[in-house]
C-alpha positions in Angstrom: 314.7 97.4 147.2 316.3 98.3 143.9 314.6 97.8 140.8 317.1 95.4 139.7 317.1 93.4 143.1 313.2 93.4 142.7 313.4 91.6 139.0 316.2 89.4 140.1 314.0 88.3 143.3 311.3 87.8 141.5 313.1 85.7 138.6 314.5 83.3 141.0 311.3 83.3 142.7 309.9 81.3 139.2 312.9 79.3 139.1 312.3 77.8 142.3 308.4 76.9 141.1 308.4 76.5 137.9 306.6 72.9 138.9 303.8 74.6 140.7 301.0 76.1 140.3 302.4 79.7 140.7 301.0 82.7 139.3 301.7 86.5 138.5 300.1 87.6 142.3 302.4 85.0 143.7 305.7 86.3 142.2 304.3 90.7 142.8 303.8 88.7 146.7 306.9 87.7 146.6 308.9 91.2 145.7 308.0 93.8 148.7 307.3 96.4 146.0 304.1 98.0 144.6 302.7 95.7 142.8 300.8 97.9 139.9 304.3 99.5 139.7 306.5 96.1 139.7 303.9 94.6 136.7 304.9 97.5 134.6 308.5 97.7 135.4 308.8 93.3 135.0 307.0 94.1 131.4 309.0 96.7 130.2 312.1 95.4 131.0 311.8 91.8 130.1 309.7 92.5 127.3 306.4 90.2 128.5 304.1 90.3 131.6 304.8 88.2 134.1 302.5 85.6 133.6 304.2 85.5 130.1 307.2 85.0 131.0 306.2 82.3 133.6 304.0 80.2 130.5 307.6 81.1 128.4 310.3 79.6 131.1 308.0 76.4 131.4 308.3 76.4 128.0 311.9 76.2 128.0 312.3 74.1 130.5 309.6 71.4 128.6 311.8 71.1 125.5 314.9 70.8 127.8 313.1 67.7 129.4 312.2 66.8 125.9 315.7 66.1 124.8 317.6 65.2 128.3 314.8 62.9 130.0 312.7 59.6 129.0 309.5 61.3 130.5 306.7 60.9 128.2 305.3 64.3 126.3 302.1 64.5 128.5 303.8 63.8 131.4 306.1 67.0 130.7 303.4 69.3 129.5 301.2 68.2 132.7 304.2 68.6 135.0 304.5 72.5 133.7 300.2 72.7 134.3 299.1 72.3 130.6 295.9 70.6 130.8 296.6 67.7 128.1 298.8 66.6 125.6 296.5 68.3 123.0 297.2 71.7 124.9 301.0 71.8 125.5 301.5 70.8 121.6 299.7 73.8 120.7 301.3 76.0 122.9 304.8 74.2 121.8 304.1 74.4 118.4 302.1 77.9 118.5 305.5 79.4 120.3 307.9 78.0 118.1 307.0 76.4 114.9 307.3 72.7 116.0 305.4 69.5 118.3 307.3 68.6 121.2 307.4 65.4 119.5 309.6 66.5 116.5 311.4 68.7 118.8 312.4 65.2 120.5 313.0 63.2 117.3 315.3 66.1 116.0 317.5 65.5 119.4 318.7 68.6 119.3 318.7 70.9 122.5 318.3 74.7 120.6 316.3 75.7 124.0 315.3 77.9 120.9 311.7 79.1 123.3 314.7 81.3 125.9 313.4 84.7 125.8 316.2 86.8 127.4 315.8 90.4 128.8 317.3 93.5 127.1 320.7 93.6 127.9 321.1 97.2 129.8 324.2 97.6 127.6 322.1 97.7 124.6 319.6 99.9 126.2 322.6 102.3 126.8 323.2 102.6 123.5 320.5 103.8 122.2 319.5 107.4 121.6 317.6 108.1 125.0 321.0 106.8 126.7 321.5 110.0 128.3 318.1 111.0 129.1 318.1 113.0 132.2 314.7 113.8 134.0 313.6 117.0 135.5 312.8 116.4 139.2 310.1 118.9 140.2 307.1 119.8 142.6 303.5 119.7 140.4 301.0 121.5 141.6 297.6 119.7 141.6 296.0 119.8 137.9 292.4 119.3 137.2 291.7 117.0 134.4 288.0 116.0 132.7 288.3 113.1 131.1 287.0 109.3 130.8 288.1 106.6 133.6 287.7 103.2 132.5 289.8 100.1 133.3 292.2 98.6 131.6 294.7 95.5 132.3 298.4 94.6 131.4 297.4 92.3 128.7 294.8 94.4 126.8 295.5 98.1 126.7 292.3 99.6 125.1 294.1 103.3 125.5 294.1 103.8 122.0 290.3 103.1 121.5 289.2 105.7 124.3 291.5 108.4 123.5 289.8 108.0 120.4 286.1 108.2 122.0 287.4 111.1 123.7 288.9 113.1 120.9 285.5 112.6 119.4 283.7 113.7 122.0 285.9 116.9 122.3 285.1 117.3 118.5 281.1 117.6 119.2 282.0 120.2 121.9 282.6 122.8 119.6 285.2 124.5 122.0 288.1 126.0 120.0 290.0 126.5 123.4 289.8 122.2 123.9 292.3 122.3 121.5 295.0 123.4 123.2 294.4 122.4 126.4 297.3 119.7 128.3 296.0 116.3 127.7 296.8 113.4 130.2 297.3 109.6 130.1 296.6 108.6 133.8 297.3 105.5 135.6 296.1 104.7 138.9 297.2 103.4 141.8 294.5 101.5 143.3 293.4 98.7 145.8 292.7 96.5 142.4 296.2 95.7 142.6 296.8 94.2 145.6 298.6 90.8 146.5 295.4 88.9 147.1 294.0 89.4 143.7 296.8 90.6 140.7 297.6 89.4 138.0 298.4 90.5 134.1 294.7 90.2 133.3 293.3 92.3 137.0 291.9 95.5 135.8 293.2 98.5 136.5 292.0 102.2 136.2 293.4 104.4 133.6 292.1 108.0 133.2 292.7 110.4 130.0 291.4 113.6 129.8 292.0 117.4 129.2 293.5 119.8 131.7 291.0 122.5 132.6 290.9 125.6 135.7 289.8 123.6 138.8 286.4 123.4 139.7 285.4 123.7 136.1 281.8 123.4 135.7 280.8 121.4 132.3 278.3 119.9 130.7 280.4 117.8 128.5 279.5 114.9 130.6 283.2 114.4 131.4 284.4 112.7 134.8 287.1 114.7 136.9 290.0 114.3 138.5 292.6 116.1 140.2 296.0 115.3 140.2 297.7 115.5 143.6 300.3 118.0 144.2 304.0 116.2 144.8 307.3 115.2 143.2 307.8 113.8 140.1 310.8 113.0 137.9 309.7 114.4 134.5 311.4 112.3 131.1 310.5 113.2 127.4 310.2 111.2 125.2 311.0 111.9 121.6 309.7 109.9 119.1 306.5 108.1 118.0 304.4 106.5 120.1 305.4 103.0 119.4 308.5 103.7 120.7 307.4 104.4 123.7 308.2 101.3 125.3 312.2 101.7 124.5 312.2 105.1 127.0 309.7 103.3 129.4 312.6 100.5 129.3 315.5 102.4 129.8 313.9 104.9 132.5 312.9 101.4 134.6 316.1 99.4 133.7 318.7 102.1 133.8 317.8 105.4 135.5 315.3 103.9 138.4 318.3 101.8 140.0 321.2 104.1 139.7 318.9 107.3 140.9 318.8 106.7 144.1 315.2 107.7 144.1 312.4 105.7 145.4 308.7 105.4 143.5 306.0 107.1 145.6 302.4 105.6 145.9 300.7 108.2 143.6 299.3 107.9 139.7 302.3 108.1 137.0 301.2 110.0 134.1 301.9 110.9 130.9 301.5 114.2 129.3 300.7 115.5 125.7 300.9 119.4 125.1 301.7 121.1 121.5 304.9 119.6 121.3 303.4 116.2 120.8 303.1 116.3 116.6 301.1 113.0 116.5 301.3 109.3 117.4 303.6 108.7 114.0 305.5 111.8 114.5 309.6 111.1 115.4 309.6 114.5 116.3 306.9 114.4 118.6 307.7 115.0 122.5 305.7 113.5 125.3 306.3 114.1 129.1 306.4 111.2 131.2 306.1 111.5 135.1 306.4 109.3 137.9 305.9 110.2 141.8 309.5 109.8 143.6 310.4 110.2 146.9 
């Protein structure tokens, strides 16, 4: 299934229950897609985890209901699964500056909670418009690094890359330096239909590349990447705009490629043309496992 057919399945999928108790495993059960994979693609393109954007469309539909029905405001907020008045007020007023109450008295229908996706033509014109991957065969690369999990909603990457550049520091290796360094995400049984969600844990693994079967004493874990076929972006910028290639390579390239995502980690990859996470020059390599 296209990427595009799987975000439009799954969207009308959370139409259809927006007054049931649905969650993010039921809409990635509902797409026959990877469901690590899907997560990532739904949040990059619509700008929110799944989950989010569930909480946000129940959101929208509660201050419709506000102005066009008689239903009283706990009766709404318990019909979209907010546990009490006090709670959906909150979450009303947290989301968009105003009680469900005024929202009623003003009698105005803004539907000012819609949260839209990014329009594809807008991510076309942006500079990584006519970003064209390198499709290639990677050998398998060993990588010592630090596995730990991680989930859609809290990313701790940044606070273990920083562990492990300080942890490279006490090495005292010069050649550390300029070895490849990797961002890895797994694909794992965590992520199955049974259990996902935008909070299940995930593994990621960063780490440096080093000769395989490198003995160390670092007290680094290791993995080895598995040889196959990847598409191979760069990204040029800083780090924070990573999401605006991740966005266009999901949105744009995936469902006019032709190409199919392969069950194997996607990575990302750091070598001296990466000048720093505040860098607009600096150049990351992005892969992901086609087939």
């Amino acid at each position: 299934m296209e990427c595009h057919q799987a975000i439009g399945k799954a969207i009308v999928f959370i139409e259809n229950h927006l007054s049931e108790p649905i969650k993010a495993s039921d809409v990635a059960g509902a797409v026959p897609y990877s469901y690590y994979h899907f997560h990532r693609y739904f949040s990059a393109v619509m700008g929110e985890s799944i989950g989010s954007y569930i909480r946000s469309r129940r959101l929208t539909q509660a201050a419709w209901e506000l102005v066009h029905t008689e239903k009283r405001v706990l009766d709404i907020g318990l019909s979209f699964y907010f546990e009490s008045a006090e709670s959906f007020t909150r979450a009303f007023k947290s989301r968009y500056g105003i009680t469900p109450t005024a929202y009623r008295k003003n009698g105005v229908d803004t539907l000012i909670c819609s949260r839209k996706p990014i329009p594809t033509n807008e991510i076309d014109s942006i500079r990584y418009a006519d970003l064209k991957p390198e499709i290639m065969t990677i050998p398998p690369t060993y990588v010592l690094g630090i596995r730990f999990e991680t989930s859609i909603d809290e990313n701790n990457s940044v606070s273990m890359w920083e562990q492990l550049n300080q942890q490279i520091i006490t090495f005292h290796d010069p050649q550390l330096s300029f070895c490849r360094r990797f961002e890895i995400y797994e694909v794992a049984d965590s992520c199955c239909a049974q259990s996902f969600g935008a909070d299940c844990s995930i593994n990621a693994f960063i780490g440096i590349e080093c000769p395989t079967g490198t003995q160390t004493d670092y007290g680094l874990q290791a993995k080895e990447l598995s040889q196959g076929k990847y598409a191979k972006f760069i990204h040029v910028g800083t780090v924070d705009t990573l999401l605006t290639t991740y966005q266009y390579i999901w949105s744009v390239w995936f469902p006019k490629s032709g190409y199919e995502l392969a069950e194997q980690d996607d990575f990302e990859c750091y070598t001296e043309r990466f000048l720093g996470p505040n860098n607009p020059d600096s150049e990351i390599d992005i892969y992901f496992p086609i087939k």
